[in-house]
C-alpha positions in Angstrom: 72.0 91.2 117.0 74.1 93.3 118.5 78.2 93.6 117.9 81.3 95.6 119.7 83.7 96.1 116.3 87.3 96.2 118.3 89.0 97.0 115.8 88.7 99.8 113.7 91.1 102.4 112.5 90.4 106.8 112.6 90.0 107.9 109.0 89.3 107.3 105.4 91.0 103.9 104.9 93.1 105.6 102.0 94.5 108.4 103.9 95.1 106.6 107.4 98.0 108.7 109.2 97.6 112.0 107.4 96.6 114.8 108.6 93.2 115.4 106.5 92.3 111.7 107.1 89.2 112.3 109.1 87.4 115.3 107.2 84.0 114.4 107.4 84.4 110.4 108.3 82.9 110.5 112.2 79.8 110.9 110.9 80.2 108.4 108.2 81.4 105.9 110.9 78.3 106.8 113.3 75.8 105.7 110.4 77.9 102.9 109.1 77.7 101.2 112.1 74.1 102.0 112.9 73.2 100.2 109.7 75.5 97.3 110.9 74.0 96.8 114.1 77.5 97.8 115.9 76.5 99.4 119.0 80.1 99.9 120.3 82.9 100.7 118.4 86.9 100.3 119.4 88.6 103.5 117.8 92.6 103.6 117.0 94.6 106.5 116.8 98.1 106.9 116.0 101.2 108.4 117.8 100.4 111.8 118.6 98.1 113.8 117.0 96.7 111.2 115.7 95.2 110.0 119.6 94.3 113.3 119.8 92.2 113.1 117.2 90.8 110.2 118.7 90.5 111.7 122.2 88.2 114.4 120.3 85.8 112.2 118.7 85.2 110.0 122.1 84.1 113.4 123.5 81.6 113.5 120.5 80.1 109.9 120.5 80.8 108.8 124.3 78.4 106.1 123.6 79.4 104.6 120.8 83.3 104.8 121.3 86.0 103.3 123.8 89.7 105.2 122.3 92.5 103.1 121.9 95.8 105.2 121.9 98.7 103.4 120.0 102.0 103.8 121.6 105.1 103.6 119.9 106.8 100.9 122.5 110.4 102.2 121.0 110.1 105.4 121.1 107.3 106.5 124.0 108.0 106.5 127.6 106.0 103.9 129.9 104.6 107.2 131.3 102.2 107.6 128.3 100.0 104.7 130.0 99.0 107.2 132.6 98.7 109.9 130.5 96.6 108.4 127.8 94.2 106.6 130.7 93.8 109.8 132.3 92.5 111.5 128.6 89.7 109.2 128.6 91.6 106.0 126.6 90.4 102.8 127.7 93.0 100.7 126.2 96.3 100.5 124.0 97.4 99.6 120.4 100.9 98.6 119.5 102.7 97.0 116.1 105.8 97.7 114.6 107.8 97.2 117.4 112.1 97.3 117.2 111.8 94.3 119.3 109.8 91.1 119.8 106.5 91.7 121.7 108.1 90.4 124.8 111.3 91.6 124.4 111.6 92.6 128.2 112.5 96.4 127.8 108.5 96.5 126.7 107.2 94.9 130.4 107.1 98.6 132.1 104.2 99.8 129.3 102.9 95.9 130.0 103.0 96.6 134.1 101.0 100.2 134.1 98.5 98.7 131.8 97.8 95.5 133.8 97.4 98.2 136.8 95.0 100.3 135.1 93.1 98.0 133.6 93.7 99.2 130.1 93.4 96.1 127.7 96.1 96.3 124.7 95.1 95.2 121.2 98.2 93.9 119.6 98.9 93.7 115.8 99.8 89.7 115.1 101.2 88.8 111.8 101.8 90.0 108.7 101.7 93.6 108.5 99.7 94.7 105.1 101.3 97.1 102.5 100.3 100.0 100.2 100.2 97.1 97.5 98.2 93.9 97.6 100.0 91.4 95.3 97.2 88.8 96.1 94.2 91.0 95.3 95.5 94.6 93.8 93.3 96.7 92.6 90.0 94.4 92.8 89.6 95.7 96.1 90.6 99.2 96.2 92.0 100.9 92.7 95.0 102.2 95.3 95.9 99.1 95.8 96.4 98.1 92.1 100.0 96.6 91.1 102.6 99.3 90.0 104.3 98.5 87.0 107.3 100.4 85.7 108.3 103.9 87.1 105.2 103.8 89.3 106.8 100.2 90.8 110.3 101.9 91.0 108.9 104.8 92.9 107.2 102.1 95.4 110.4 100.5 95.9 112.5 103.7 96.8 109.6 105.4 98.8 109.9 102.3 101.4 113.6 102.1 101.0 113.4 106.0 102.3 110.7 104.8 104.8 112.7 101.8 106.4 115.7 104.2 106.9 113.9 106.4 109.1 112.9 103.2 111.3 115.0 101.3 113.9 116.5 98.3 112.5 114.4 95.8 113.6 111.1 96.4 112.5 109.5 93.5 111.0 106.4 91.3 110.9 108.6 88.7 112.4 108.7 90.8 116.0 105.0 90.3 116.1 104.0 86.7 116.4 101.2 85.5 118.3 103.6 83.0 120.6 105.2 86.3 122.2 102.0 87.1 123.4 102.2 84.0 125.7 105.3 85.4 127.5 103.0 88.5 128.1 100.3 86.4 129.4 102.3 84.4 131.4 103.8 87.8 133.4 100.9 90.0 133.4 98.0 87.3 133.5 95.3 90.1 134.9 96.0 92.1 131.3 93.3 91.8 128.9 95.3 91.1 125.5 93.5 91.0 122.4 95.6 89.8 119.2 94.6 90.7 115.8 93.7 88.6 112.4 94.0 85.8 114.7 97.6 86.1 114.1 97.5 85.5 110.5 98.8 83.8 109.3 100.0 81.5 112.2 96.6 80.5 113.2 97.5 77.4 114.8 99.8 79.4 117.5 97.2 82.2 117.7 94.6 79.3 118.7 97.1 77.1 121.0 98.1 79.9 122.9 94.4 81.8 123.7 93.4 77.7 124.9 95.8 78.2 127.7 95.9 82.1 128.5 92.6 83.1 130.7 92.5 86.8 129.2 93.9 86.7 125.5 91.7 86.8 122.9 91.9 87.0 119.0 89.9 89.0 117.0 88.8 87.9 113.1 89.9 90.9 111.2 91.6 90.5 108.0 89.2 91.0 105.1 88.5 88.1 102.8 91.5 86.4 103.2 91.3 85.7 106.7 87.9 84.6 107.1 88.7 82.1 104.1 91.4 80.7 106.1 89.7 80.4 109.6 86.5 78.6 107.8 88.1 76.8 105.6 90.9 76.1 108.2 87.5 74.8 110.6 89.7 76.3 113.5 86.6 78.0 115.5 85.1 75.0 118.1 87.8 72.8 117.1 90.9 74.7 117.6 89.3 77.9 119.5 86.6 78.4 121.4 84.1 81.4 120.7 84.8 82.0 124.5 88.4 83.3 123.1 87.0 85.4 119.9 85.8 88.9 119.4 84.8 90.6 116.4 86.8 93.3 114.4 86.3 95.0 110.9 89.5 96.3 110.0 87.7 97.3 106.7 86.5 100.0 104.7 83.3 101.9 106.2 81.8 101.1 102.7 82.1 97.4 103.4 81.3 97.5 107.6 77.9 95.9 106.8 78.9 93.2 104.4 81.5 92.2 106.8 79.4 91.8 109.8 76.4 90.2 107.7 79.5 88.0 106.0 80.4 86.9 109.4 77.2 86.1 110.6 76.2 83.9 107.2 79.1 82.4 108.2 78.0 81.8 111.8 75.2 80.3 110.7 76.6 77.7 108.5 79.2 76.6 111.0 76.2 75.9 113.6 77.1 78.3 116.5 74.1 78.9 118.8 73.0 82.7 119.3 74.9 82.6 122.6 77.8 81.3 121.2 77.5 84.0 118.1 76.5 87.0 120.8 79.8 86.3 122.6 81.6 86.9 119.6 80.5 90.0 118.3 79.4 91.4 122.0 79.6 90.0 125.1 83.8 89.1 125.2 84.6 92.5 124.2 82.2 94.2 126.8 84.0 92.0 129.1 87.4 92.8 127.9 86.4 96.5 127.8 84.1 96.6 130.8 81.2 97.9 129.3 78.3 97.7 131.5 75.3 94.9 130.5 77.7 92.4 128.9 
């Protein structure tokens, strides 16, 4: 079995965004996905140094890596496109926009990546938190619930973090249905939503029946999966046609994820075609990876 993961993040999931975050974790990542059978691997950067970083490691592993360069759609100039596909990016990643998704003052970065070819991978939904009020610390100790002067510290440090953001920001600007309005205007650009919009599934699945190249990834953890299964949305609701794989996880859980996802594969019924175009051949496509 082979898989294309499209959706995974530079760094040691605890320190995403600093500076030390990738000490040591390339080679982790090359070995993680070895044992997990992933034979391609979509890397995310962040606003500045943070691509370069990412620029630097798909000059290390060429053949395992496609770079995605986030852009910051409020704050970048439609010029970074260009820039970004002539450093070796093949595609884009945006959340945490001002605006909704297709708030028109976003169609310029929209209109140079149709032209280029350079598929975006949008955040949809909910956008997660240094705290998981579901789970807490089961997961991840650093994710354990504050209480007291640890919970007042929370509070303030995203009070001081929200100030330095445009009004605007919100999980509300990135709902799958705005990536309809995308489709409908750039309907050559390969858009791939994340967590299958979690957790607006229904939209997320409506939306990539009608839209010849948006897809939906089934990152999310746990949580997600439990919903799509137990929601019985893949065949009924969404084709596998319109699905590609992402981990979104932990390197120390890449292999329980894919092998999760494949149990679950099984148990639903889906043929090894069917299966293969989830976790290889859409993304190849999507990507243009030669011998989808």
């Amino acid at each position: 079995m082979r898989v294309f993961d499209v959706h995974v993040h530079f760094g040691w999931w605890e320190k995403l965004g600093q500076r030390d975050s990738g000490d040591g974790w390339l080679e982790e990542l090359a070995a993680a996905a070895s044992e997990a059978g992933i034979v391609k691997v979509a890397l995310i950067g962040w606003p500045g140094w943070g691509n370069e970083l990412v620029a630097k490691a798909l000059e290390k592993l060429p053949d395992l890596l496609v770079g995605l360069a986030m852009v910051n759609l409020d704050e970048d100039s439609p010029k970074v496109v260009q820039e970004y596909y002539h450093q070796g990016f093949t595609g884009l990643k945006l959340i945490n926009p001002a605006r909704n998704y297709d708030d028109p003052a976003y169609f310029r970065f929209y209109e140079r990546a149709e032209a280029l070819g350079m598929p975006i991978l949008f955040h949809t939904g909910v956008i997660g938190g240094p705290v998981d009020y579901l789970v807490g610390g089961d997961e991840d100790a650093w994710k354990a619930i504050p209480q007291g002067e640890a919970e007042e510290r929370l509070v303030e440090d995203l009070r001081n973090k929200a100030r330095l953001a445009p009004y605007g920001r919100s999980s509300a600007r990135m709902q799958p249905i705005y990536l309809d309005t995308i489709a409908t205007y750039f309907p050559k650009l390969y858009m791939i939503g994340a967590h299958l919009g979690w957790p607006d599934y229904m939209t997320a699945c409506a939306v990539a029946r009608w839209r010849p190249r948006l897809f939906f990834d089934i990152s999310g953890g746990d949580v997600v999966q439990r919903h799509i299964l137990e929601g019985g949305y893949i065949k009924r609701e969404i084709r596998p046609e319109k699905l590609v794989y992402g981990s979104d996880c932990d390197l120390r859980r890449l292999k329980d994820n894919v092998q999760g996802w494949k149990r679950a594969f099984d148990e639903l019924g889906l043929s090894e075609e069917e299966q293969d175009l989830i976790f290889y051949r859409n993304a190849a496509r999507i990507f243009g990876v030669e011998g989808e």
